[in-house]
C-alpha positions in Angstrom: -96.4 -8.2 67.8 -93.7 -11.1 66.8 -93.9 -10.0 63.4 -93.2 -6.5 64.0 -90.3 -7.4 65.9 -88.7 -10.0 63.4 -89.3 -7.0 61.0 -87.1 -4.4 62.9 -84.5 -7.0 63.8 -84.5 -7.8 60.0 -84.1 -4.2 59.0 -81.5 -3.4 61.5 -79.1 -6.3 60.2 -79.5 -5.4 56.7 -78.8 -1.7 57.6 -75.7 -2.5 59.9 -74.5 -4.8 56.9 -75.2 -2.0 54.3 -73.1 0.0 56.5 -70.2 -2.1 56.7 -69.7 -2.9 53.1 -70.4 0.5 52.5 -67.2 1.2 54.3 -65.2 -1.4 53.1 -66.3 -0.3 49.9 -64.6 3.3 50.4 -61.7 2.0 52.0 -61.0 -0.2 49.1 -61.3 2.7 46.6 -59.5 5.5 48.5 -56.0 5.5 46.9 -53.0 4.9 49.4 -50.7 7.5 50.6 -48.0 8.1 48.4 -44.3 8.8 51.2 -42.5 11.8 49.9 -39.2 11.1 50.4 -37.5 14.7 49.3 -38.6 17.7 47.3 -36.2 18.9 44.2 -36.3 21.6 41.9 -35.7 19.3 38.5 -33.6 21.5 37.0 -31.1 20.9 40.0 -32.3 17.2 40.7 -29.1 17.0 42.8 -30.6 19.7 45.2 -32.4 18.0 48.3 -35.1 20.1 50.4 -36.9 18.6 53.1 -40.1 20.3 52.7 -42.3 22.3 50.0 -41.8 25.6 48.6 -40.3 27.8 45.7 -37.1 26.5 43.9 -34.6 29.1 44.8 -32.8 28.6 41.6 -36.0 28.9 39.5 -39.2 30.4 39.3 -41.3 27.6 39.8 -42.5 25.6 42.9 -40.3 22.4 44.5 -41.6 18.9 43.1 -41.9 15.9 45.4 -39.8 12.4 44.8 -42.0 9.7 46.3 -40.5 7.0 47.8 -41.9 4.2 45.0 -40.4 6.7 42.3 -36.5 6.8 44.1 -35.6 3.3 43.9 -32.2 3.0 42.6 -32.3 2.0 39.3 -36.0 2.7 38.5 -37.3 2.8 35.2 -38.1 6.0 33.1 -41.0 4.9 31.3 -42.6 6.8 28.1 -45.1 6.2 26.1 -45.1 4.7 22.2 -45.8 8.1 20.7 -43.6 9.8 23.1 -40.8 8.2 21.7 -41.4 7.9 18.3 -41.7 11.7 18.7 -38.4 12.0 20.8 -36.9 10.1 17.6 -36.0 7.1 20.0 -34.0 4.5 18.2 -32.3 1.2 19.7 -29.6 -0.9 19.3 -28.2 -4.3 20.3 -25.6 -5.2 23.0 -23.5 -7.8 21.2 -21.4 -10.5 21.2 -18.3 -9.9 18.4 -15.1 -10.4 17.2 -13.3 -7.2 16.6 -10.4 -7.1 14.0 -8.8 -3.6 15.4 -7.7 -1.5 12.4 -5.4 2.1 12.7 -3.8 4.1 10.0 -0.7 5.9 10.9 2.1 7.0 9.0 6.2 6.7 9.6 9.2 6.6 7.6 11.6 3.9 5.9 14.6 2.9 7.7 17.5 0.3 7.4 16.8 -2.9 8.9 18.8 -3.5 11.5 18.6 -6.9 11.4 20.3 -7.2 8.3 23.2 -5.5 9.0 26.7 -7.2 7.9 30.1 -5.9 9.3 33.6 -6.4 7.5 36.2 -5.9 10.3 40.1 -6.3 10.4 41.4 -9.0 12.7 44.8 -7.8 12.2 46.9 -5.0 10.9 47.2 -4.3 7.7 47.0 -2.0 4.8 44.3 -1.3 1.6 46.3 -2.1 -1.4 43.1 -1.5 -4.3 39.6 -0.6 -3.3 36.6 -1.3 -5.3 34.1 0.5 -3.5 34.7 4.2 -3.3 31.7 6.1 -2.3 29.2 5.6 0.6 25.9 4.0 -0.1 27.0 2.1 -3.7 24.8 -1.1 -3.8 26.6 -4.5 -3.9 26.0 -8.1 -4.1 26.9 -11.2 -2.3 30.4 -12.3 -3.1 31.6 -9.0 -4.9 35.0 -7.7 -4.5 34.9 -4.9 -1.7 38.9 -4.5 -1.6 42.3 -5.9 -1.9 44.7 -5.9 1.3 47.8 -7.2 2.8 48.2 -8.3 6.5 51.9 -9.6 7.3 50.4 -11.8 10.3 48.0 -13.4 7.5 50.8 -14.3 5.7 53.0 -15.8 8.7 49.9 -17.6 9.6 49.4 -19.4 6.3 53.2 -20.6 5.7 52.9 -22.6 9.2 49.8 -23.9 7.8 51.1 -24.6 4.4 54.1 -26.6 6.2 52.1 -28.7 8.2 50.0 -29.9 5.4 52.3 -33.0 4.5 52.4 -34.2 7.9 51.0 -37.5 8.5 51.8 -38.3 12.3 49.3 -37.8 15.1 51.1 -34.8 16.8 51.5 -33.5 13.6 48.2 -33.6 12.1 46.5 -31.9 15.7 49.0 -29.2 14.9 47.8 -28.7 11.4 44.3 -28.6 13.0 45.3 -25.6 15.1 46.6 -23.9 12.5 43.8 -24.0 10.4 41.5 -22.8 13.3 44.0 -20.1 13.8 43.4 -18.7 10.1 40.0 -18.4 10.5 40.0 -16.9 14.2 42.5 -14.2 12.2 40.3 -13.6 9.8 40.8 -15.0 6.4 38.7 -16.3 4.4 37.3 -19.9 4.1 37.9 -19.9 0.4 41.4 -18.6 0.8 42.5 -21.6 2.6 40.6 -23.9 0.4 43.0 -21.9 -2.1 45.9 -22.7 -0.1 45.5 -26.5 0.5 44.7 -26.6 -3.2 47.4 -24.8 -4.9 50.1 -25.7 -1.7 51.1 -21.8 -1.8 50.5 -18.8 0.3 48.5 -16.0 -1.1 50.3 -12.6 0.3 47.4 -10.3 -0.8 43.7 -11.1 0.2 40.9 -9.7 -1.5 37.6 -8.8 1.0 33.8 -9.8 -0.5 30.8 -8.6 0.6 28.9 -10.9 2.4 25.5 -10.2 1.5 23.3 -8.4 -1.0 23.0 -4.8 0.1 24.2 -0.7 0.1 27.6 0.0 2.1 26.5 2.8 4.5 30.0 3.1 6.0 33.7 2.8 4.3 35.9 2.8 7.0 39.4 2.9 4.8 40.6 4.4 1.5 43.1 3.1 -1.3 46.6 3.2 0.3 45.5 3.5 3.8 46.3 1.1 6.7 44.2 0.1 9.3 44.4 -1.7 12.8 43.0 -4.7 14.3 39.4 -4.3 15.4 38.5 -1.6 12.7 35.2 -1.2 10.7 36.2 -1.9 6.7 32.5 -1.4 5.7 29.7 -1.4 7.0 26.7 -3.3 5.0 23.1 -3.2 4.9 20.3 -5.2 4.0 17.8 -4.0 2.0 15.5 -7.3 1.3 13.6 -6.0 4.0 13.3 -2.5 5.7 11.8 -1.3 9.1 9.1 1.6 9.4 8.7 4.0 12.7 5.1 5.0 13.1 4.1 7.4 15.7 1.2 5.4 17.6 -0.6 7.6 19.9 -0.3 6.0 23.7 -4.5 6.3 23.6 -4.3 3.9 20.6 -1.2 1.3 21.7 -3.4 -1.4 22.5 -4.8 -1.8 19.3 -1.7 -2.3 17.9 -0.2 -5.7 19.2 3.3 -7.1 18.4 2.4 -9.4 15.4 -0.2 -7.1 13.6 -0.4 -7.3 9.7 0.4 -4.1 8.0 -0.4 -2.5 4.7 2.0 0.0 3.4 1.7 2.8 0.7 4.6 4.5 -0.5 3.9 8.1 -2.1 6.8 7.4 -4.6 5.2 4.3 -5.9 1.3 5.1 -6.7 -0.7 2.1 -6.6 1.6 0.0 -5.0 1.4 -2.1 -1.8 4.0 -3.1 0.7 3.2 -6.2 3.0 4.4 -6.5 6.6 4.0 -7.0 10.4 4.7 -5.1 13.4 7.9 -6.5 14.7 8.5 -4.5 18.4 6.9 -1.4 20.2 9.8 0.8 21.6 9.4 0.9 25.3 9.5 4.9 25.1 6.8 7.7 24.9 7.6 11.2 23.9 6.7 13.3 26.5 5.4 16.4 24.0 3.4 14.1 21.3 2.1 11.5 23.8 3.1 8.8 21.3 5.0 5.7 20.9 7.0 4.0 18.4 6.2 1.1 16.6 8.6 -1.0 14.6 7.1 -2.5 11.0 9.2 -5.2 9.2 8.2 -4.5 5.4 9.0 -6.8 2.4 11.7 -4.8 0.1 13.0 -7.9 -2.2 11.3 -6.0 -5.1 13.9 -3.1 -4.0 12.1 0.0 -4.6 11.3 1.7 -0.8 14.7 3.4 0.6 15.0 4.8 3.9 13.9 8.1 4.7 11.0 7.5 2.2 7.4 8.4 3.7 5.0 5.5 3.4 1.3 5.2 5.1 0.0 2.2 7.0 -2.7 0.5 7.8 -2.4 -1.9 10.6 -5.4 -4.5 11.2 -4.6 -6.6 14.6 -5.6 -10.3 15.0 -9.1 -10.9 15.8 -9.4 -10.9 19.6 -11.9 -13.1 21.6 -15.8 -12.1 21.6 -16.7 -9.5 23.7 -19.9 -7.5 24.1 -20.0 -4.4 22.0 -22.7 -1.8 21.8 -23.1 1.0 18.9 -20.9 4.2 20.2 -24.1 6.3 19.8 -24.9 4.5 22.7 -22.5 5.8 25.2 -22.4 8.5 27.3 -20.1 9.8 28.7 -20.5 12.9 31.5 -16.7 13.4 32.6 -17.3 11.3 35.5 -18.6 8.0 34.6 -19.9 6.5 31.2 -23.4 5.0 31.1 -25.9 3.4 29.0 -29.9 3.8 28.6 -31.4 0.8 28.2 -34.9 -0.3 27.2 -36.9 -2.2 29.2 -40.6 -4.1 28.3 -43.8 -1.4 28.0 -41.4 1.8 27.6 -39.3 1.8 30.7 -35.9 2.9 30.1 -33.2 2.2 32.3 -29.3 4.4 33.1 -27.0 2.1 33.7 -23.2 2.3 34.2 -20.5 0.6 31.9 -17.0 0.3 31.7 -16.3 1.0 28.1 -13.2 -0.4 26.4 -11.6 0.0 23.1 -13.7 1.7 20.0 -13.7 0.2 16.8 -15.5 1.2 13.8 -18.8 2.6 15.4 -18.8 0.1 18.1 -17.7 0.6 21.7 -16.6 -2.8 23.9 -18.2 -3.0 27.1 -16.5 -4.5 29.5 -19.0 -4.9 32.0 -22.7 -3.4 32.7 -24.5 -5.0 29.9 -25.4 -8.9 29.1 -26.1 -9.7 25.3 -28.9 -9.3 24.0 -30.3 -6.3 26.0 -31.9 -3.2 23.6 -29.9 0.2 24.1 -30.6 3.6 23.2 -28.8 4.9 20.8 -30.7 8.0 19.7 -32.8 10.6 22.0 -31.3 9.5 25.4 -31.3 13.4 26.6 -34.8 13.5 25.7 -35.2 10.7 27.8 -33.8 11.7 30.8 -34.7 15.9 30.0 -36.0 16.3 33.4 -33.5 14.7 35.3 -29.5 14.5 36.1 -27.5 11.5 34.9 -25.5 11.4 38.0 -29.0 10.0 39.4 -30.4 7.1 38.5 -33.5 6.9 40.6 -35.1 10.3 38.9 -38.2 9.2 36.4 -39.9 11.0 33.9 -43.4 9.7 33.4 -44.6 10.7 30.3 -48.2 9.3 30.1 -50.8 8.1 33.1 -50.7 4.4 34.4 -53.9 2.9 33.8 
């Protein structure tokens, strides 16, 4: 009797134990409850319905977002085949130098800088004239004209008597009189002439002070002229200035200081060196463009203004920064934005502020870190099935084990 009863005690623990893993055992395997946070037609992932049903934009039924697909920034995974099918191809984000280049054209123009002017100081009157004609090229120390101002000659007798004098007084007055031949306007080498010879010179011939073309004559042979007038006007032409239409988009790649590489359609095979002296704090309101001032090296004499020339301006290198391949980038009107590739086929849309673009490569200015893998090829592919304006939408391409 004992017996039987140890029996059926036995049997109904390992029954009720049976039982219990038996449950435990389903419980384990019955796959949680996914939340649905929102149904959307994909087509129109912007859309949001709260419940199932038929898209009313297309024929086809509502698809459920669950709430471990929606996390901002979740990945977009697909598989190795997937994307070697899709065409997928990455890039790096890196770390670079960028030497900013731009071509732009512009034409020759005097330098300013190198302008000269020979004014009367006094009245007088032109009594020969070498130069005749506008623009006629001249060198430093040439004869320019011949004239005769009666205060000039007033001037130098006072001087001329004081040179003897010996006393104190005397020689303070010579002084002054000297300073007051050069605040007139004669020339140093005229009173060298004077204290040399001990005799006044009544005519006075003008020189041009530096190497150059005369792009104004103010008088003529005969003529007289008052104090303050323009004689000639003189230009330099060891150097010459460019104007190049910069569009205002590309100003920033064109500092103050940039080397630039001229070519000159009259002179084939030729290069002029030179640097980009000013931007002109001006945009034209119908080309969007600014100008940019380029001091070029003329002492071989061969550009002349008005002559059309084509440069090409290379910046100094500017300090790292993070650069991606432009492929990379897109941009939906809105906002710019990167996919990048994570470990085991997740993809990633990520925003970026994008900076300057220079030859294929976009700077990032923030978004990325170096190093990280982008995608530079396939990114709609990616993403077919959902809106970039989203980043929590994911396109699963093959089963999770």
């Amino acid at each position: 009797m004992l017996a039987v009863l140890a029996l059926g005690v036995g049997a109904g623990y390992w029954w009720g134990h049976r039982t219990t893993a038996t449950s435990a055992a389903m419980t384990e395997s019955k796959p949680a409850e996914r939340k649905v946070l929102y149904w959307h037609d994909p087509m129109v992932p912007g859309q949001k319905f709260d419940k199932p049903g038929k898209s009313p934009f297309m024929d086809m039924q509502l698809e459920p977002v669950y709430a471990d697909e929606a996390g901002e920034g979740s990945d977009v995974r697909v598989s190795a085949n997937a994307a070697q099918s899709l065409g997928i191809r990455l890039g790096k984000v890196e770390k670079v130098a960028l030497s900013a280049r731009l071509q732009a054209v512009g034409n020759v123009a005097f330098d300013e800088g190198k302008l000269e002017l020979v004014q009367a100081r006094v009245e007088g009157y032109v009594t020969r004239l070498y130069v005749k004609a506008p623009l006629e090229r001249v060198r430093r120390g040439q004869p320019l004209a011949d004239i005769l101002a009666p205060q000039w000659v007033e001037a130098e007798q006072e001087y001329l008597a004081l040179l003897d004098a010996h006393s104190p007084s005397a020689q303070a007055i010579r002084d002054a009189a000297r300073r007051r031949l050069r605040v007139l306007g004669v020339p140093e080498t005229t009173i060298q002439a004077i204290e040399a010879k001990r005799e006044t010179q009544a005519g006075l011939t003008l020189i041009a002070p530096i190497d150059g073309a005369v792009t104004e004559l103010g008088v003529r042979e005969g003529t007289t002229f008052m104090p303050g007038a323009t004689l000639f006007r003189i230009n330099g032409l060891a150097s010459v200035w460019v104007n190049a239409q910069i569009p205002e988009a590309k100003i920033s790649t064109v500092p103050v200081g940039a080397t630039v590489l001229a070519h000159a359609t009259a002179w084939p095979g030729l290069t002029f060196q030179g640097q980009v002296i000013a931007l002109l704090p001006e945009v034209n309101r119908e080309t969007r463009t600014l100008t940019a001032r380029v001091a070029l090296d003329n002492r071989s004499d061969q550009l002349a203004p008005g002559m059309f020339v084509s440069l090409d301006v290379t910046s100094p290198a500017a300090e790292p920064q993070l650069v991606v391949p432009s492929e990379a980038v897109i941009t939906t009107g809105e906002r710019s934005v990167v996919i990048v590739a994570g470990e085991g086929g997740g993809y990633r849309v990520v925003d970026v502020s994008v900076g300057a673009e220079q030859e294929g490569r976009s700077v990032i200015l923030s978004g990325l870190g170096e190093g990280q893998s982008v995608v530079v090829s396939g990114q709609f592919l990616i993403d077919s099935e959902a809106s970039l304006k989203s980043t929590g939408n994911r396109l699963e391409t093959e089963p999770k084990p």
